[in-house]
N, CA, C and O atoms as a DFTB+ gen file, in Angstrom:
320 C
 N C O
     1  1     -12.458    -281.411      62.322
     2  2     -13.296    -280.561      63.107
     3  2     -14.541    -280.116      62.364
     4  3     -15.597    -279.792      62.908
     5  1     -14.314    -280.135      61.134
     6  2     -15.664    -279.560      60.157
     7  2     -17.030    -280.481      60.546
     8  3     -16.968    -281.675      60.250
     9  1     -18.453    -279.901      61.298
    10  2     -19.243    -280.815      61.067
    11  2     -19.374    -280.566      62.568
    12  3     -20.532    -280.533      62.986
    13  1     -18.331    -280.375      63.504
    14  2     -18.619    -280.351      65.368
    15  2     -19.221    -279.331      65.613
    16  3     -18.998    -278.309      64.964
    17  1     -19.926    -279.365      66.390
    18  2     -20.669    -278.482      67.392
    19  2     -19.835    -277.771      68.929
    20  3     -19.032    -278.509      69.502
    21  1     -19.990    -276.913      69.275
    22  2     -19.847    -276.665      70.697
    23  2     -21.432    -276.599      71.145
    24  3     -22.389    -276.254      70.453
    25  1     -21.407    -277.152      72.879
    26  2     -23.022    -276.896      73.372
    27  2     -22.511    -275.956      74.519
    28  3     -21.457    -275.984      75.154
    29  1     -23.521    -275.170      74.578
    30  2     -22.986    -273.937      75.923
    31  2     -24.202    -273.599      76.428
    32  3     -25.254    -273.422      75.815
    33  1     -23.968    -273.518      77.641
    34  2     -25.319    -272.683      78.361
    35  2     -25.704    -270.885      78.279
    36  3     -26.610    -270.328      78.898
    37  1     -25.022    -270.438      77.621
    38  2     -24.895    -268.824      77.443
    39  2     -23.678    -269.151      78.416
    40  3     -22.911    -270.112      78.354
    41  1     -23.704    -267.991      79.431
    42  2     -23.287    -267.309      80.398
    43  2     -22.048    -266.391      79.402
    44  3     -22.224    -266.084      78.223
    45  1     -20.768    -266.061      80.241
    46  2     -20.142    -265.249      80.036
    47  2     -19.065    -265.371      78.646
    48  3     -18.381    -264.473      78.154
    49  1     -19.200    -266.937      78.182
    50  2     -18.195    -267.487      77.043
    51  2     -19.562    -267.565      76.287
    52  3     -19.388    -267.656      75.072
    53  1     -20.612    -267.555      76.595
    54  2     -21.580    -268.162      75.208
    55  2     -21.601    -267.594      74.075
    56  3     -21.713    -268.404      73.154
    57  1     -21.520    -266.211      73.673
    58  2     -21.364    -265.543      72.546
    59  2     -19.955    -265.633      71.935
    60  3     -19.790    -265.328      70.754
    61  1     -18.763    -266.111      72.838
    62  2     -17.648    -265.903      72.514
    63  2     -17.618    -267.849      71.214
    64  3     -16.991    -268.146      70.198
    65  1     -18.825    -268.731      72.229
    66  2     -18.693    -269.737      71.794
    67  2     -19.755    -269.628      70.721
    68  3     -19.551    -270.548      69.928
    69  1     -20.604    -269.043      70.419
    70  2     -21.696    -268.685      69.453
    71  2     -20.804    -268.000      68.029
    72  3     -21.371    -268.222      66.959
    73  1     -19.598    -267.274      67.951
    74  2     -18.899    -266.658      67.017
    75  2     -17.788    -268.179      66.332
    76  3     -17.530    -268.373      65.144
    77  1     -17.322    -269.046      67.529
    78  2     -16.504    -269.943      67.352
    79  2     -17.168    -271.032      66.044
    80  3     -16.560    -271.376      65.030
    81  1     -18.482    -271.390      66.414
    82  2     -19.244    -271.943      65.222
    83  2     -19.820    -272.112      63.914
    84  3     -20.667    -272.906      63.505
    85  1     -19.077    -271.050      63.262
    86  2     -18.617    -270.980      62.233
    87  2     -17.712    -271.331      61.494
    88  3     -17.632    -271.680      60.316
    89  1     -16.903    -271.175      62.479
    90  2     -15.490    -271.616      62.430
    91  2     -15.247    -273.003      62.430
    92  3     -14.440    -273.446      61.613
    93  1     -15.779    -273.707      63.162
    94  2     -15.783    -274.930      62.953
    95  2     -16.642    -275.841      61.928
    96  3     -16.651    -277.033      61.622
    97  1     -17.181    -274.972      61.644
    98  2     -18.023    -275.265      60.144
    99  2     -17.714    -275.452      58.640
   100  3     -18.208    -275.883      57.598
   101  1     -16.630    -274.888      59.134
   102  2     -15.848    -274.684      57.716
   103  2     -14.418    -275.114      57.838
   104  3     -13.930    -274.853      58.938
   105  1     -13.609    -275.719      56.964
   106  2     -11.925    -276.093      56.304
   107  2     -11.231    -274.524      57.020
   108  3     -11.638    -273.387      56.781
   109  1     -10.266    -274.860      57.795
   110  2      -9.743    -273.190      58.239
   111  2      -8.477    -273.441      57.313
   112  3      -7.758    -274.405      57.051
   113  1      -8.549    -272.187      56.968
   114  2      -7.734    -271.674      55.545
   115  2      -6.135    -271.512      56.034
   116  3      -5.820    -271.304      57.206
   117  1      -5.179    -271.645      54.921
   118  2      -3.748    -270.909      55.421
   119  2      -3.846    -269.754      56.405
   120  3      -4.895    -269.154      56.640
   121  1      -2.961    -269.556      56.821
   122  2      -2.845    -268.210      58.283
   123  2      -3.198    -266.849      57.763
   124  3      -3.998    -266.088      58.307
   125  1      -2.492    -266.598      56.600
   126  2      -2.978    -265.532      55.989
   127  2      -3.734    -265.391      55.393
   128  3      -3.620    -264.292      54.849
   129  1      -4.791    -266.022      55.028
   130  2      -6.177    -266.355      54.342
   131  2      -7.438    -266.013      55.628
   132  3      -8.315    -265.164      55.785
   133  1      -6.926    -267.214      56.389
   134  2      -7.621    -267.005      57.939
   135  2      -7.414    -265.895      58.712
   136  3      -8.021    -265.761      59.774
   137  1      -6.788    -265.244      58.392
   138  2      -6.911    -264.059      59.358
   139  2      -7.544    -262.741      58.602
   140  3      -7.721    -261.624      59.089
   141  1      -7.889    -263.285      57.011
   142  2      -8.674    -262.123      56.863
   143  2     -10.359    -262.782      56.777
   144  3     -11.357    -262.169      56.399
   145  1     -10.286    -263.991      57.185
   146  2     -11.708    -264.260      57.203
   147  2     -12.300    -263.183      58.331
   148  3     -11.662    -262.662      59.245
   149  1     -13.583    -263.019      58.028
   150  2     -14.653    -261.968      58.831
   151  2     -14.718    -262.807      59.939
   152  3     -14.135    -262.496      60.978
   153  1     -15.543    -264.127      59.807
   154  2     -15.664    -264.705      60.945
   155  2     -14.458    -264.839      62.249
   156  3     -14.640    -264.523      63.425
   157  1     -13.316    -265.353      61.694
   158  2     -12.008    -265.841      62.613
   159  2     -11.635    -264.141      63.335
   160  3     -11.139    -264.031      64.456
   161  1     -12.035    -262.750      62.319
   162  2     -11.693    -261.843      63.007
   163  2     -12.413    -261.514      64.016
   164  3     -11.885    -260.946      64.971
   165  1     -13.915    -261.841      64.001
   166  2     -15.264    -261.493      64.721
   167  2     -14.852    -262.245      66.505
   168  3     -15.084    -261.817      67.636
   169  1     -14.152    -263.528      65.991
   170  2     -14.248    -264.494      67.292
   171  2     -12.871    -264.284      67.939
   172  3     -12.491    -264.855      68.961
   173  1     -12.143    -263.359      67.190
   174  2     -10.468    -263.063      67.573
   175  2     -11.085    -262.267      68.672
   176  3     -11.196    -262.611      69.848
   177  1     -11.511    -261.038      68.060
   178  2     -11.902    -259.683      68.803
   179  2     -12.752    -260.207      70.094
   180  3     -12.502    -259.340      70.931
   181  1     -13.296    -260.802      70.480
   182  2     -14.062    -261.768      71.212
   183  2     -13.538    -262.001      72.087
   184  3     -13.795    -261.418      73.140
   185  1     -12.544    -262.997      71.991
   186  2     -11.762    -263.550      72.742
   187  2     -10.937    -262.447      73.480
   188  3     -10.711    -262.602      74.681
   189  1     -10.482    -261.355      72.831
   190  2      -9.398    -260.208      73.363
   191  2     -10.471    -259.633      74.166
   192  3     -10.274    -260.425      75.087
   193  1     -11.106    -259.170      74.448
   194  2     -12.351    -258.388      74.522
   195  2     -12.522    -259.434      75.929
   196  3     -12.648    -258.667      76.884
   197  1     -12.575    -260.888      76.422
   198  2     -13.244    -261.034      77.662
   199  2     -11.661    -261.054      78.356
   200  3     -11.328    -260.810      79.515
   201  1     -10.786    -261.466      77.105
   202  2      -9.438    -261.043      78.329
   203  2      -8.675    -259.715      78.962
   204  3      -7.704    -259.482      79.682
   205  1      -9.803    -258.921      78.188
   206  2      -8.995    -257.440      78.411
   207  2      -7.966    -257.015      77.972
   208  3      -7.256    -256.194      78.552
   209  1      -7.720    -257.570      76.770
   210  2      -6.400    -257.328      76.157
   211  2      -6.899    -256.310      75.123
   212  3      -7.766    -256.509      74.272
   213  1      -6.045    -254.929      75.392
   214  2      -6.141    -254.069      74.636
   215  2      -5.583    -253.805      73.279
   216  3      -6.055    -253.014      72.462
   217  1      -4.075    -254.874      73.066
   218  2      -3.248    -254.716      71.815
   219  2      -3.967    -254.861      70.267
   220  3      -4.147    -255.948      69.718
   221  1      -4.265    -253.808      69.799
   222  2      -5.154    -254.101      68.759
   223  2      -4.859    -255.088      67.950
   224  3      -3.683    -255.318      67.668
   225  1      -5.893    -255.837      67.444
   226  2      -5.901    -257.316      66.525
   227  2      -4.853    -257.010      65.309
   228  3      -4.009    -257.894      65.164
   229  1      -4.774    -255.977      64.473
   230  2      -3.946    -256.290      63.190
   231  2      -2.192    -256.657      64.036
   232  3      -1.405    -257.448      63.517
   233  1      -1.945    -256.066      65.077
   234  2      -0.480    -255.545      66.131
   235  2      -0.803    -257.547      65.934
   236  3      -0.364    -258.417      65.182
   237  1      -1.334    -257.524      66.550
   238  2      -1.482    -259.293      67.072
   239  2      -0.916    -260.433      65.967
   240  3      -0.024    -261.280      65.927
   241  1      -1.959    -259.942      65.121
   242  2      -2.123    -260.578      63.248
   243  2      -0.455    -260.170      62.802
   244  3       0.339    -261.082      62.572
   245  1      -0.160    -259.146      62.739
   246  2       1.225    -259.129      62.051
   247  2       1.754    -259.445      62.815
   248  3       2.382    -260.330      62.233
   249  1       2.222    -259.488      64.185
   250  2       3.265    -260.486      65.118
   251  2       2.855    -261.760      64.816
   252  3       3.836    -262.427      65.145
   253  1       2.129    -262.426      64.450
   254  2       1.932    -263.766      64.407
   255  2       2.265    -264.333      62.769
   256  3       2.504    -265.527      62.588
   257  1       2.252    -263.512      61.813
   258  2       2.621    -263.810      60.529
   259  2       3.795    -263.824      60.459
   260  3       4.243    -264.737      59.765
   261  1       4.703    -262.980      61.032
   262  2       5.959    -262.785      61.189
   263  2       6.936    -263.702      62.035
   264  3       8.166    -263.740      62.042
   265  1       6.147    -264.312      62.632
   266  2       6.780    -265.624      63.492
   267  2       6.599    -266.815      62.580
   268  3       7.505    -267.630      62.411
   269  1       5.286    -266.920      61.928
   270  2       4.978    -267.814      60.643
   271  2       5.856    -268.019      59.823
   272  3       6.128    -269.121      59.347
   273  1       6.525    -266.718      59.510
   274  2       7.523    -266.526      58.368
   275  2       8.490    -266.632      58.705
   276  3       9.163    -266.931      57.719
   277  1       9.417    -266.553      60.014
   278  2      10.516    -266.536      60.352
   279  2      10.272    -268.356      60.325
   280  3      10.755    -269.047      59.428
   281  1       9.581    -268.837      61.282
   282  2       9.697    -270.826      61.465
   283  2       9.395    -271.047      59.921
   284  3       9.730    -272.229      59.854
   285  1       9.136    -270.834      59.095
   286  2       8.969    -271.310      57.538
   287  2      10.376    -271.056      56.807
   288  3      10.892    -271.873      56.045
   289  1      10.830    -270.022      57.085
   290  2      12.349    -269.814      56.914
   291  2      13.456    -270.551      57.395
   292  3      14.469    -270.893      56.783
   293  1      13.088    -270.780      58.733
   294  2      13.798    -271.915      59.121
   295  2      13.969    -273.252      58.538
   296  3      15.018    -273.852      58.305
   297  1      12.396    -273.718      58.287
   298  2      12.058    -274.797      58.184
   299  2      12.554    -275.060      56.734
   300  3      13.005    -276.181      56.501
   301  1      12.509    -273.987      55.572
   302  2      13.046    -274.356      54.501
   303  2      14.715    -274.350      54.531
   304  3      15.331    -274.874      53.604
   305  1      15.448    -273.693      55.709
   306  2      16.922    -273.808      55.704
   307  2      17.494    -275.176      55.783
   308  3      18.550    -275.653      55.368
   309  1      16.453    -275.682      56.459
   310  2      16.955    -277.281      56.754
   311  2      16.840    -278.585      56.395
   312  3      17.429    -279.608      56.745
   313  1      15.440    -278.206      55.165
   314  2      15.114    -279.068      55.149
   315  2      16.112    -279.232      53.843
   316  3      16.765    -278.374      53.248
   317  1      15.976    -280.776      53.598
   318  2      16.901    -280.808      52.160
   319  2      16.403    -281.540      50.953
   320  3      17.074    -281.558      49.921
């Protein structure tokens, strides 16, 4: 993905797709690396923000690390 573009006409996603381009500019880091990037938080909040989702981003960020960690737990139970 490093190197792609999105093209947008503005309208109601264009800034949401104007924050995304950074992002694709760059190697996206481990989960917990990436979620303290500025940018990935800028285009998180973004995204929550046209869906109306009020659950604040860190609530989001730690439910999602914690699912990370539970399937990595798994994944090392089994593997052999």
């Amino acid at each position: 993905m490093v190197g792609r573009t999105l093209h947008h006409s503005g309208g109601v996603l264009g800034a949401q797709v104007k924050l995304y381009e950074p992002i694709l500019a760059r190697d996206v880091e481990d989960i917990a690396d990436e979620l303290e990037r500025d940018d990935r938080c800028a285009f998180d909040t973004a995204i929550l923000e046209v869906f109306e989702i009020e659950t604040p981003l860190q609530i989001i960020y730690d439910a999602l690390l914690a699912l990370v960690e539970i399937r990595q737990t798994v994944l090392d139970d089994f593997s052999v």
